[in-house]
N, C-alpha and C positions, 0 to 999 in steps of 0.2 A: 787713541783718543783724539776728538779732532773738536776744535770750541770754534764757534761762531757768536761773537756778539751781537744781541738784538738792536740794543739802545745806544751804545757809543755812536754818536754820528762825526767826529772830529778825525778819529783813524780807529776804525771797526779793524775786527779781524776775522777777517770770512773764511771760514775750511783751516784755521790753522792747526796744522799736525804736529802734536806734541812728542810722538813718539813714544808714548804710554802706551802698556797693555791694562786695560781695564774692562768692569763689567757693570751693568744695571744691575741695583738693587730690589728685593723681590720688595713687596708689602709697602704699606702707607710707613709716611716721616714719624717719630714718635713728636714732632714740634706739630702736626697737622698739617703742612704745606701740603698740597696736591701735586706738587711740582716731582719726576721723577729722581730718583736717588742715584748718587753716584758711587759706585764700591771702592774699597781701596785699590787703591795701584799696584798691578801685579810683577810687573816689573816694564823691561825697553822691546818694542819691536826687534831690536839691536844686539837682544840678548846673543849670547854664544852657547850653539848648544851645539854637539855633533853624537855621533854613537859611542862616543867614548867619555863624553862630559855634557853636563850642563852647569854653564855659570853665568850672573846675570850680572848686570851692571851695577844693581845695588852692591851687590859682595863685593864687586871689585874696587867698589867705591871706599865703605865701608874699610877694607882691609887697607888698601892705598896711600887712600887722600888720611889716614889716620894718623901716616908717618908723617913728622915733621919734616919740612924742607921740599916735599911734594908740590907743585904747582897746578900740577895736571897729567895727564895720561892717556896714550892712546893703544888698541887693544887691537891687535889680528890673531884668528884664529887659523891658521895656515893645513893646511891638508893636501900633504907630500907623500910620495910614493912609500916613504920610511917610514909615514907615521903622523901624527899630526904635531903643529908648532902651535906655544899663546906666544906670539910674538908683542913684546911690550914697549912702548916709548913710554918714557921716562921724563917730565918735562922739570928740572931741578938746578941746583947751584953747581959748577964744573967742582967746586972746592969737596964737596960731599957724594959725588955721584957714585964712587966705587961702594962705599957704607950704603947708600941708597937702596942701591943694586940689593946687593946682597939683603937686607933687612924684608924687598918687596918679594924675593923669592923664597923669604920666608913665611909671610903671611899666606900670599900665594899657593904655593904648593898645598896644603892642606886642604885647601877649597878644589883643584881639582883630583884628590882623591876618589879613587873610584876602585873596587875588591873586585870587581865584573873582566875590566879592561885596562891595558895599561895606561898611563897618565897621558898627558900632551908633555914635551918637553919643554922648558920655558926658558927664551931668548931673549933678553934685555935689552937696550939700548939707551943711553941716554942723551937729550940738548939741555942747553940754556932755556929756561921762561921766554926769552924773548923770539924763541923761534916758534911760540904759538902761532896758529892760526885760525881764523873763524869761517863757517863757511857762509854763502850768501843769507843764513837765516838769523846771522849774529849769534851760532853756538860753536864751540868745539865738537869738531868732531871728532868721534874716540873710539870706535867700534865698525871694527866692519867684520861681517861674519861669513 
């Protein structure tokens, strides 16, 4: 998904790439607007999918950020000669990180089950909050596929 404002003239935002998968809506507004419709948000460009999984960022969100003491998270999906890795950073308090741990690979795991293929194996790691980082566009980056 990518928004261009027409009217802000103060700081427009021209081509900005949200990193949404979305789609047009068919048929007219039921409010009447002539304007075209935007569908729900399918999920990240960023998703993680391979031939052994698909998982999207929502899920990981959802499962993750639900555990207390979470601050953030970032996501590799690693594909090794052995097999594939979800390699996880962990952004959290040093005092809780071992419970953490453990707790994220439980929500986890269930989401990459899959009866076809074996699972990814999943690698943990964790920092302090304050070892975030943002990238030039003022977001976390958390996902490389």
């Amino acid at each position: 998904m990518v928004f261009t404002t027409l009217a802000r003239e103060a700081l427009p935002l021209i081509r900005y790439r949200t990193g949404d998968r979305a789609a047009w809506m068919e048929g007219p507004c039921a409010c009447g607007s002539i304007m075209r419709r935007l569908g729900k948000v399918r999920g990240r460009i960023a998703d993680l999918t391979s031939a052994r999984t698909s998982l999207s960022m929502p899920q990981l969100d959802e499962a993750i950020l639900s555990l207390p003491g979470i601050y953030s998270f970032k996501v590799v999906l690693q594909r090794e000669a052995a097999g594939e890795t979800l390699d996880l950073t962990l952004f959290c308090p040093e005092s809780r990180a071992t419970m953490l741990a453990a707790d994220v690979r439980a929500v986890v795991k269930p989401l990459l089950d899959n009866p076809a293929a074996p699972s990814p194996a999943i690698r943990i790691h964790t920092c302090p909050p304050a070892d975030l980082r943002w990238d030039s566009s003022g977001m976390i980056k958390r996902a490389i596929g």
